[in-house]
N, C-alpha and C positions, 0 to 999 in steps of 0.2 A: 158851888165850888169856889174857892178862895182864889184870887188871882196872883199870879206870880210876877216878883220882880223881873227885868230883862237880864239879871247875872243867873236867876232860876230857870229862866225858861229858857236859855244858852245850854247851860247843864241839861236839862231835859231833854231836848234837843238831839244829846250829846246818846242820853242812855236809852233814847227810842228808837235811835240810829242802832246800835251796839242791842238791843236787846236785853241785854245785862253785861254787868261789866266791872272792872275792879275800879279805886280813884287812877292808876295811871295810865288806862285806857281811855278815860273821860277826860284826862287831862290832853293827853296827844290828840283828842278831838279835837281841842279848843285853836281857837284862830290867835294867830299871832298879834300882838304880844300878847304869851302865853298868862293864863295868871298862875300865881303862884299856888302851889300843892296844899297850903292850911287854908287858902281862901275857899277853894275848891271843896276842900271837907269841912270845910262849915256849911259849905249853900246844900250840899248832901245833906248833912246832921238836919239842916231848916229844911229840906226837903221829907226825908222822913219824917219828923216832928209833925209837918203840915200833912202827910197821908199820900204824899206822892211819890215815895219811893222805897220800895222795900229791902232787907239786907238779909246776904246770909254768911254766915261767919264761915271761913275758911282757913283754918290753920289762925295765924294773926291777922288777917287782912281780913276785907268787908268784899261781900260780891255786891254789887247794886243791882238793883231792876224796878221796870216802873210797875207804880200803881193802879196808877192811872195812865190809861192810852191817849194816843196824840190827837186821837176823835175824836174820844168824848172830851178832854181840854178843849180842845178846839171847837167844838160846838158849843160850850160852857161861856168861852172867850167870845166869840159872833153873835149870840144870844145878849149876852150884857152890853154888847158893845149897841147893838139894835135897839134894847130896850134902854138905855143910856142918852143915846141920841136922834133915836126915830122914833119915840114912842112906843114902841116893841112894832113895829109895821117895816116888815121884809120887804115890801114894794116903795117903801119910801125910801129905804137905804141903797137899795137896785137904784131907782129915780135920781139920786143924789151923784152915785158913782156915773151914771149916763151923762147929766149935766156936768159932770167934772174932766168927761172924759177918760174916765178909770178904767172904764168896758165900752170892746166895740158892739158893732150891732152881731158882729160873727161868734164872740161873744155870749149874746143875747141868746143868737141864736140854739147853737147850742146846749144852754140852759133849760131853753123853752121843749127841747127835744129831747132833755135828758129827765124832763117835768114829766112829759107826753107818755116817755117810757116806762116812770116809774108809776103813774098811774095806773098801768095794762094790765 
């Protein structure tokens, strides 16, 4: 899966929230300062283009919806991000975030118990 820029994955963001939505929906998403309305239908136009966002025509206007869920992105993005900088090894990037300070042990814990359960 292709990675998205930070103005894409804003938008994304926006119509994961919304479940689908028109551009002036996704725009009153957006954090102030607003961007403007053609910026906004272009990162849709790249967004469809790239397979992550699908339309359905309404009278003139566009409905958006995603293509792709926030999971699998999100799993797609953790993935590269692991193999990118851990050498694909999940216990090295866990290990990393512990020396950093990024995760407590409570944290941890819970992780180890959410491992435990989904094993059963």
């Amino acid at each position: 899966m292709k990675p998205l820029t930070k103005a894409e994955e804003q938008i994304m963001h926006s119509i994961w929230k919304l479940g689908e939505a028109f551009l002036k929906d996704i725009l009153e998403q957006q954090p102030e300062p607003k961007p403007h309305s053609n910026t906004v239908a272009t990162i849709l136009k790249i967004l469809v283009e790239k397979g992550f966002v699908g339309i359905t025509p309404v009278g003139r206007m566009h409905r958006y919806y995603p293509l792709v869920s926030k999971e699998a992105y999100s799993s797609s993005t953790i993935r590269n991000l692991v193999e990118g900088y851990f050498e694909g090894s999940f216990s090295e990037a866990v290990s990393f975030m512990v020396k950093q300070k990024d995760i407590s042990i409570r944290e941890l814990e819970l992780l180890l118990q959410e491992i435990k359960n989904t094993k059963k």
